[in-house]
MIZA-706600 format. One record per residue (C-alpha): residue in three letters; x, y, z. Coordinates in pm, whole numbers. Each point is the difference from the previous one (the first is absolute). Layout:
residues N
{ALA, {X, Y, Z}}
...
//
This chain:
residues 436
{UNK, {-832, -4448, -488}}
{UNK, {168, 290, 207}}
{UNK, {98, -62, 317}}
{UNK, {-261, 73, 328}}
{UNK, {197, 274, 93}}
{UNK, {32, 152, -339}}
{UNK, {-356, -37, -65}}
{UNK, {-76, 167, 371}}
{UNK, {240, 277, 1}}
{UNK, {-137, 93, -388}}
{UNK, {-329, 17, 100}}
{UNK, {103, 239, 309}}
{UNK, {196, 171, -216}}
{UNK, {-335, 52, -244}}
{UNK, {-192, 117, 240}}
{UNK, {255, 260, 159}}
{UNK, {77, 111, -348}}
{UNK, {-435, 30, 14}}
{UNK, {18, 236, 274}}
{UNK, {256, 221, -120}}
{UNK, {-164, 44, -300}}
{UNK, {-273, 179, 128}}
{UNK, {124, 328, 5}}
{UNK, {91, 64, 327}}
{UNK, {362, -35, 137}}
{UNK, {-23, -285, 272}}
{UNK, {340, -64, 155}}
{UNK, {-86, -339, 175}}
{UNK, {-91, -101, -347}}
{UNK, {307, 68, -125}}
{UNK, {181, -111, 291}}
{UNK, {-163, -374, -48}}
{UNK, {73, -7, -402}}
{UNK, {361, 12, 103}}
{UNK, {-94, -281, 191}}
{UNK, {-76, -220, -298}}
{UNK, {268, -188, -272}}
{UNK, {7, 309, -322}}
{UNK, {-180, -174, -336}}
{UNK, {175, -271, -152}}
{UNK, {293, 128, -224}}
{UNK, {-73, 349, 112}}
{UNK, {250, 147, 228}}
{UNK, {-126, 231, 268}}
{UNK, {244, 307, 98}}
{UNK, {-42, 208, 313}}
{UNK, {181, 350, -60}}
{UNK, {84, 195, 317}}
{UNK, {-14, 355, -63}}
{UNK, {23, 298, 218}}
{UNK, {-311, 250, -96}}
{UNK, {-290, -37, -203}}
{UNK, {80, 227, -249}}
{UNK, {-104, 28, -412}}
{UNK, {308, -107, -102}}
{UNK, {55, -379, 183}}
{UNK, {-419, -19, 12}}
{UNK, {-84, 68, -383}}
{UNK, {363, -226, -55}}
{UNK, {-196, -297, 191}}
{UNK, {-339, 61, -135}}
{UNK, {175, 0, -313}}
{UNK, {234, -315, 4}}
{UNK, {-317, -166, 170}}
{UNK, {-185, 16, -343}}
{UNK, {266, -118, -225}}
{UNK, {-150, -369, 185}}
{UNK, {373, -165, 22}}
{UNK, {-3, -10, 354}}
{UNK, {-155, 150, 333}}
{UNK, {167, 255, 203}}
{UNK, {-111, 108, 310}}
{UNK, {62, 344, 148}}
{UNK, {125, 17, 339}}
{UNK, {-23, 340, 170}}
{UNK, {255, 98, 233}}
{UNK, {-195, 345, 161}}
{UNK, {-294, 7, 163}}
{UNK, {-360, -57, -176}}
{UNK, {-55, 341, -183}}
{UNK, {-298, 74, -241}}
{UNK, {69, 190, -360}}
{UNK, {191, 336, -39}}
{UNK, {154, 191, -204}}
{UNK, {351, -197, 118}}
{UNK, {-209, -339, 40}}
{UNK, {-178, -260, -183}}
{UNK, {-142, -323, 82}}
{UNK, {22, -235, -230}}
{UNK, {-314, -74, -260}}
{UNK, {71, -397, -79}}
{UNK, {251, -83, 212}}
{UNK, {-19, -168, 337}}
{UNK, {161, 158, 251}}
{UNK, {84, 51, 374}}
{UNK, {124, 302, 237}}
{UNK, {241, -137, 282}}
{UNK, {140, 343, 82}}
{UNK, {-92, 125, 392}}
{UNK, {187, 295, 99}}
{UNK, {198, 298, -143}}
{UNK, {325, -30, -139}}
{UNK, {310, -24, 273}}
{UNK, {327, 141, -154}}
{UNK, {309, -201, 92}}
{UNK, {376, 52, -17}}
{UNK, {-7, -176, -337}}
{UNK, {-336, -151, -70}}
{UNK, {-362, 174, 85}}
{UNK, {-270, -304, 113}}
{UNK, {-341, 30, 47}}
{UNK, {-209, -172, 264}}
{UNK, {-235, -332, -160}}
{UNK, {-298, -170, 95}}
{UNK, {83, -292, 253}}
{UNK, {-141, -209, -220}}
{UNK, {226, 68, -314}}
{UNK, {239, -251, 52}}
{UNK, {-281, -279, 38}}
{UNK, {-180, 96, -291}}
{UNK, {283, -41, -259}}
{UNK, {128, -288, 206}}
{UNK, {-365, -182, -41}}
{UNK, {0, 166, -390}}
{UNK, {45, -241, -322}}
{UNK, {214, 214, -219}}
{UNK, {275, -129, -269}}
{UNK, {185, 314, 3}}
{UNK, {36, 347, 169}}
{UNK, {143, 357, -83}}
{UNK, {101, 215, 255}}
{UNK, {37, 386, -27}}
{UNK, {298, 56, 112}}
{UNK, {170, -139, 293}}
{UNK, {-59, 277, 280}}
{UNK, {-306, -119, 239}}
{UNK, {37, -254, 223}}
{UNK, {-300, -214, -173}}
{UNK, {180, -9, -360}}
{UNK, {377, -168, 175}}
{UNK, {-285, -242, 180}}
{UNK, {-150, -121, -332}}
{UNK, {379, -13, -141}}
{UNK, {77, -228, 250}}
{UNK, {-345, -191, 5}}
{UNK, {60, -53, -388}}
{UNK, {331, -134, 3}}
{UNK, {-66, -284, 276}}
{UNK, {-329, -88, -223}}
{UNK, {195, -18, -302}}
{UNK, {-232, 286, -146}}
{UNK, {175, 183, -324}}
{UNK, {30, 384, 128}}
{UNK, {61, 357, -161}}
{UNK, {38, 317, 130}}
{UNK, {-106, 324, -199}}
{UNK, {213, 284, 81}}
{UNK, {10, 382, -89}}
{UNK, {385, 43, 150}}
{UNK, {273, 177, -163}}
{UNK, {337, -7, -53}}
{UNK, {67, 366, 0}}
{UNK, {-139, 48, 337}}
{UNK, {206, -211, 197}}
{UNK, {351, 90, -140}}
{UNK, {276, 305, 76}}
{UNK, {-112, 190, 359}}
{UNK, {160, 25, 345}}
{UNK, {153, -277, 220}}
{UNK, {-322, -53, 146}}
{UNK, {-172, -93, -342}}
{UNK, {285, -238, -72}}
{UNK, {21, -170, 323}}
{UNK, {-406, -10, -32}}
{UNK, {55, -239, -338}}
{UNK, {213, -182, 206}}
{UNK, {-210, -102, 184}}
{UNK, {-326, -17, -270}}
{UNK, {209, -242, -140}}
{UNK, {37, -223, 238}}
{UNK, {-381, 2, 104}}
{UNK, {-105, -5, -409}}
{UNK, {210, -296, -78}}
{UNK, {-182, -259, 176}}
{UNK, {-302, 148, -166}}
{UNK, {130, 1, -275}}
{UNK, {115, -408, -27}}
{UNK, {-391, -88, 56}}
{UNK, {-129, 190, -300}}
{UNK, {-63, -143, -332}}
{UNK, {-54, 281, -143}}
{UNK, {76, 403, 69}}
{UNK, {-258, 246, -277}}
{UNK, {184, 302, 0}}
{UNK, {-234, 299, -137}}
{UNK, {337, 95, -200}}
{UNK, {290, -31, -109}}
{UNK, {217, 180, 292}}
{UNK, {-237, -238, 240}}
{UNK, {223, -310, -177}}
{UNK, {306, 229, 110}}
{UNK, {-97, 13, 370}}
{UNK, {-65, -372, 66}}
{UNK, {343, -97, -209}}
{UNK, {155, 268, 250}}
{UNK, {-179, -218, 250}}
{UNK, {113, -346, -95}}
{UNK, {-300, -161, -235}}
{UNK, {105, -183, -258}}
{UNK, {-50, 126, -355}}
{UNK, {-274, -264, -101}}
{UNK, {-205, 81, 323}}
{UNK, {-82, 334, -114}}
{UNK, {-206, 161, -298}}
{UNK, {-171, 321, -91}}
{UNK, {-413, 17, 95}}
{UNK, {-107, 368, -52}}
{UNK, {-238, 96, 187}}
{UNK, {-401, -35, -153}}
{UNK, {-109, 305, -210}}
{UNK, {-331, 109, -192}}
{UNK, {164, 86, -331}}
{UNK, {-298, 66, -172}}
{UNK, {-167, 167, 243}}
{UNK, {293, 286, 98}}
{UNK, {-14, 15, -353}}
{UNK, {-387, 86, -16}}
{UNK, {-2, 262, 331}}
{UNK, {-366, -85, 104}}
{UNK, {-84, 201, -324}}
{UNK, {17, 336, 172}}
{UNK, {217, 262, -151}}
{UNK, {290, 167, 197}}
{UNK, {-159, 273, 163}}
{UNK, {-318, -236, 146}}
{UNK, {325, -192, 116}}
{UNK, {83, 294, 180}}
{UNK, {-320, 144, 85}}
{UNK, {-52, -300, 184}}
{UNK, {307, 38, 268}}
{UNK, {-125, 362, 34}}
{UNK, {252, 177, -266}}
{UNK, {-318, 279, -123}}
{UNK, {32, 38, -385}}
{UNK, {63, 324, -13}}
{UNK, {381, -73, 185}}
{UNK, {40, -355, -279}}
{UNK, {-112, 139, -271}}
{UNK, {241, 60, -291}}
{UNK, {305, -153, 245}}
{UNK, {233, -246, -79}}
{UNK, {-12, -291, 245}}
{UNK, {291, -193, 199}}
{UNK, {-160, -242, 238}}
{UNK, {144, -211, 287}}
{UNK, {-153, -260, 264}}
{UNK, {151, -57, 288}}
{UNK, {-2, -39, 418}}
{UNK, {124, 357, 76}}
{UNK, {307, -131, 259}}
{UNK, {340, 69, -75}}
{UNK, {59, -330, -213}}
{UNK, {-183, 162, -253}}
{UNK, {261, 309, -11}}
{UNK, {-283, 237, -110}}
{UNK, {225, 294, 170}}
{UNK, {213, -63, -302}}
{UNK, {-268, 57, -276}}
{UNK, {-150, 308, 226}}
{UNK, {296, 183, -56}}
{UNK, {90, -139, -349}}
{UNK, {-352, 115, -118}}
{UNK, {50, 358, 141}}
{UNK, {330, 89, -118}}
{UNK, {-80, -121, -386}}
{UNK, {-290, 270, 74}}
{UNK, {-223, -302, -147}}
{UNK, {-301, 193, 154}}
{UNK, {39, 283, -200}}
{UNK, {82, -158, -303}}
{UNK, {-376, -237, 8}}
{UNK, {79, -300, 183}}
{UNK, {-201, -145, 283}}
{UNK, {113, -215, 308}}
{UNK, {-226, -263, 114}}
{UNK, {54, -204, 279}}
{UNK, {-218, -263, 63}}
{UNK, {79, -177, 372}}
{UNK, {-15, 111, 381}}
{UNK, {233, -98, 249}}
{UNK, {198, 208, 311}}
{UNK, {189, 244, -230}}
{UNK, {-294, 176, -138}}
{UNK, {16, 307, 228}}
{UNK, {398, 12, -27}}
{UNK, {-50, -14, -386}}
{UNK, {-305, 241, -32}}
{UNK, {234, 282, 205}}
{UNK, {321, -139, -249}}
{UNK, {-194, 104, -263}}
{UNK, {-164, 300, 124}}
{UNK, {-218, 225, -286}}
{UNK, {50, -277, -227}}
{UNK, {-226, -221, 189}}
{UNK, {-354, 64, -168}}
{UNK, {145, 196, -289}}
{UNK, {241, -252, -238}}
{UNK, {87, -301, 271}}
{UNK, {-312, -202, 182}}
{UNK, {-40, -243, 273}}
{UNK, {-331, -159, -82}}
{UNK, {19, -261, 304}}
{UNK, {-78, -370, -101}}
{UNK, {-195, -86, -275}}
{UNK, {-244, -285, -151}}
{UNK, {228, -234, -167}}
{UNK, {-185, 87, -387}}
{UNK, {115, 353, 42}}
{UNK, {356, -37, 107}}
{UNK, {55, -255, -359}}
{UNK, {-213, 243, -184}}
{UNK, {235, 288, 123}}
{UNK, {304, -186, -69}}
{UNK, {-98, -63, -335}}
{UNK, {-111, 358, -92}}
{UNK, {297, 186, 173}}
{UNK, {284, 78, -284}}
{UNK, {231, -142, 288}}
{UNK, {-36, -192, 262}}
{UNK, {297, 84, 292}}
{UNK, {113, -228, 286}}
{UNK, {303, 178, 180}}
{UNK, {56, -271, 257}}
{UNK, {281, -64, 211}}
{UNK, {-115, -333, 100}}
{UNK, {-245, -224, -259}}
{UNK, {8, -334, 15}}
{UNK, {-208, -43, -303}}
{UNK, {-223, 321, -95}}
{UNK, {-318, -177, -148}}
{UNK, {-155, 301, -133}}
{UNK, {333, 87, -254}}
{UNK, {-112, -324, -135}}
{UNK, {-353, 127, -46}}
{UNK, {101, 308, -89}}
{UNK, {173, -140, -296}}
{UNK, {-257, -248, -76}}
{UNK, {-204, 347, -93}}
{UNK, {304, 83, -190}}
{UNK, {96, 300, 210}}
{UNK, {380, 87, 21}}
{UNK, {124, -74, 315}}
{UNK, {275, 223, 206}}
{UNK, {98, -213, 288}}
{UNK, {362, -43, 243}}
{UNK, {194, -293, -71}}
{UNK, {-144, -166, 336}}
{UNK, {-329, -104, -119}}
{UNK, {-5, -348, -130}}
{UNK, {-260, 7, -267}}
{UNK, {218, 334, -162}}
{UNK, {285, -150, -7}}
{UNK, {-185, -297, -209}}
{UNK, {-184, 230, -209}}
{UNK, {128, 334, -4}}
{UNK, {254, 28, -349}}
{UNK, {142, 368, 28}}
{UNK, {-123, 228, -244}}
{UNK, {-211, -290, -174}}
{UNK, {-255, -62, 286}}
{UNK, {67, 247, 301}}
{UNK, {288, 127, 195}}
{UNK, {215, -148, 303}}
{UNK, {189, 185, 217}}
{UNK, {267, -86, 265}}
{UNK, {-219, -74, 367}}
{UNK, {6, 344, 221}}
{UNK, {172, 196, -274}}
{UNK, {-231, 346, -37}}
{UNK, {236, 81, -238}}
{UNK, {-68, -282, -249}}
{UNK, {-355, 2, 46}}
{UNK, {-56, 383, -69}}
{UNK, {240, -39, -336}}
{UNK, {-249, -348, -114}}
{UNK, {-302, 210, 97}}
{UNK, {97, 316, -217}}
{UNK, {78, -248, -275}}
{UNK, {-392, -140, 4}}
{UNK, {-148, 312, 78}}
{UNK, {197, 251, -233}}
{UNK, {-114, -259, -349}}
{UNK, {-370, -109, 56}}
{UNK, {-10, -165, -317}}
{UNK, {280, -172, 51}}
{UNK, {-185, -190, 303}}
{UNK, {-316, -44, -216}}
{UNK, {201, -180, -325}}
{UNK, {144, -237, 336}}
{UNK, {-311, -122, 98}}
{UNK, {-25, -268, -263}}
{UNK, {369, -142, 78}}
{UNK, {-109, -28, 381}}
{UNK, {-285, -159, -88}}
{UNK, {168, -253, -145}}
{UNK, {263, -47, 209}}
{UNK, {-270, -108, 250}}
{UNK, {-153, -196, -165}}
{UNK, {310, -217, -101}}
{UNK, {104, 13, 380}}
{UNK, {-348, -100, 118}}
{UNK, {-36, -232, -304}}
{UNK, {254, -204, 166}}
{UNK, {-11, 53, 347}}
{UNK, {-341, 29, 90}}
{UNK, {-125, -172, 312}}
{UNK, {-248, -156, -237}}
{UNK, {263, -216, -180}}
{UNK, {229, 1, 274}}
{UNK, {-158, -171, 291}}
{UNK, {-207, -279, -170}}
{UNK, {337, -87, -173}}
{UNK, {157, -26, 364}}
{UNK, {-292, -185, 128}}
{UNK, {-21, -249, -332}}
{UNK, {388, -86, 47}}
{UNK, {29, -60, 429}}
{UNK, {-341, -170, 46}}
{UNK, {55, -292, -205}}
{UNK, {-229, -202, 155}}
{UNK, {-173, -213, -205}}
{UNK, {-396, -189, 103}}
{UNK, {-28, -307, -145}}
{UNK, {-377, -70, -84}}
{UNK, {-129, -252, 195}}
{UNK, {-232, -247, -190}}
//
């Protein structure tokens, strides 16, 4: 026979799993699963995330029904409901600890928690956690907490190499100092999933050892950017308010992004007016809202609404059909971590034109074969790679099979899919021995 207080906490743990299967989100629920041992040779993740967004939400969902193990999404903002930047998750459980708006600090932001956070994962029955990242308060907490329970640990990261190095004294002294605060960090991870290849760059810079770290891209719908809803182009673009009459017949470059100066859209405003690309049949659109909107609007003057358009945010369906029916997909940033939707983009088998900051381009972008990468900042380099995709259409269209493919060999092998269960199947090696 099982033990009393196996046999008690699994029938808690049925009836709590009861409850949340009725349809309705109940966070006490949740909160007393954690309370109770995971299954027997099933290993129970919690995953601290940030947002609620498609990307980490369908990536749960997802992992949840391959049945190897159980991860739990932990929420860092406050309780939101569905958006067109938000999703909750469909068959995952999940709690929001978030309280209060981001707080930007000298080198970390934080965000205030529920004052119960720290009891509830304290009280939770977990064999292993991920943390996004390292910058709230909450996630160095569980790093600790993990590390005097013996827990295995792994942190999924976005950073990049190429935005941390060259810069002014200040910059230099500041990864003097990042240093010193990551390395402790660092020496209580198991594991660092870098979204790409430069993110294995930036925590070598920062002292991990080699066999901590490995590439986890982030989660993507292949098949369905490859689909686009099944609505042609200009429904696409009918749908962010682009009238036919202005799409039709127009050759389409496409980019998604926060419009803040990271993004370096300033560059590509002035790159797409002295190529004359308006003239010539090529439409703008810019899917995103942010500060900069006015500023860029007035930068681009009688372009905006006749050849460039800032279409504001939009549902999550539209921006991956977009990116897959645009001959080129263009993400001029001076600062990307990552840049998720190159990697959708790509997926679609659209050429991608992107500066040599964004992680994902630098994994996938192969000048001339699959897109074009130019030198960070450099207006210069990005007009001459723009003219080059925009003066041979057909050239773009015969790449679209080669990009294509390179996704799919990059994703093949670095999907969060394989990735993570791998991770989980190697550091919780805990083995239940059946009791008879």
């Amino acid at each position: 026979m099982l033990p009393k207080a196996w046999i008690s906490f699994g029938r808690r743990s049925k009836m709590v799993e009861a409850k949340i299967a009725g349809g309705v989100h109940d966070e006490a629920a949740v909160i007393e699963y954690l309370k109770s041992p995971p299954a027997l040779g099933h290993a129970r993740v919690i995953w601290l995330q940030n947002r609620a967004d498609h990307y980490f939400v369908n990536m749960l969902d997802a992992i949840n029904a391959q049945g190897k193990a159980e991860y739990v999404g932990i929420f860092l903002s406050p309780p939101l409901g569905e958006s067109m930047l938000t999703k909750l998750p469909a068959r995952s459980k999940y709690l929001f600890f978030g309280a209060g708006e981001v707080q930007r600090g000298t080198l970390w932001a934080d965000r205030p928690m529920r004052p119960d956070a720290e009891a509830i994962l304290a009280a939770a029955k977990f064999d292993m956690a991920v943390v996004g990242g390292y910058d709230y308060a909450i996630k160095r907490w569980v790093i600790s907490h993990c590390r005097k329970r013996q827990t295995p640990l792994a942190m999924f990261a976005d950073s990049n190499i190429h935005a941390e190095l060259g810069g002014t004294v200040k910059m230099a002294l500041k990864r003097i100092v990042k240093r010193a605060r990551l390395r402790p960090i660092i020496r209580k991870l198991d594991r660092v999933l870098c979204a790409n290849g430069s993110g294995i760059e930036y925590w070598k810079y920062y002292g991990a050892p080699a066999d901590k770290t490995l590439v986890c891209a982030y989660y993507s719908e292949v098949l369905n950017v490859a689909t686009h809803g099944g609505m042609d182009r200009t429904e696409l673009l009918a749908t962010c308010g682009i009238d036919t009459a202005k799409s039709q017949g127009k050759r389409l470059l496409f980019t998604a992004a926060r419009l803040v100066p990271a993004k370096g859209l300033h560059l590509m405003i002035n790159a797409y007016r002295q190529l004359g690309l308006a003239a010539a049949g090529w439409m703008w659109v810019v899917v995103g809202t942010g500060p900069l909107e006015t500023e860029l609007r007035q930068q681009a003057g009688e372009l905006d609404g006749a050849g460039i358009y800032f279409v504001g945010v939009q549902p999550h369906d539209v921006v991956k059909g977009l990116a897959g029916q645009a001959e080129a997909f263009v993400l001029p940033s001076v600062y990307e971590p990552h840049g998720i939707v190159v990697s959708e983009a790509m997926g679609a088998g659209t050429p991608v034109i992107a500066s040599d900051a964004a992680g994902a381009a630098i994994d996938l972008v192969e000048p001339g074969k699959t897109g074009w990468l130019f030198k960070n900042g450099d207006a210069a380099e990005l007009a001459r790679a723009l003219k080059e995709a925009t003066d041979d259409p057909e050239k773009l269209a015969a790449m679209r099979p080669a990009c294509r493919a390179k996704f799919e060999t990059w994703y093949g092998q670095y999907s969060p899919l394989v990735q993570v269960p791998k991770v989980v199947e190697e550091l919780c090696h805990r083995k239940y021995e059946a009791v008879v």
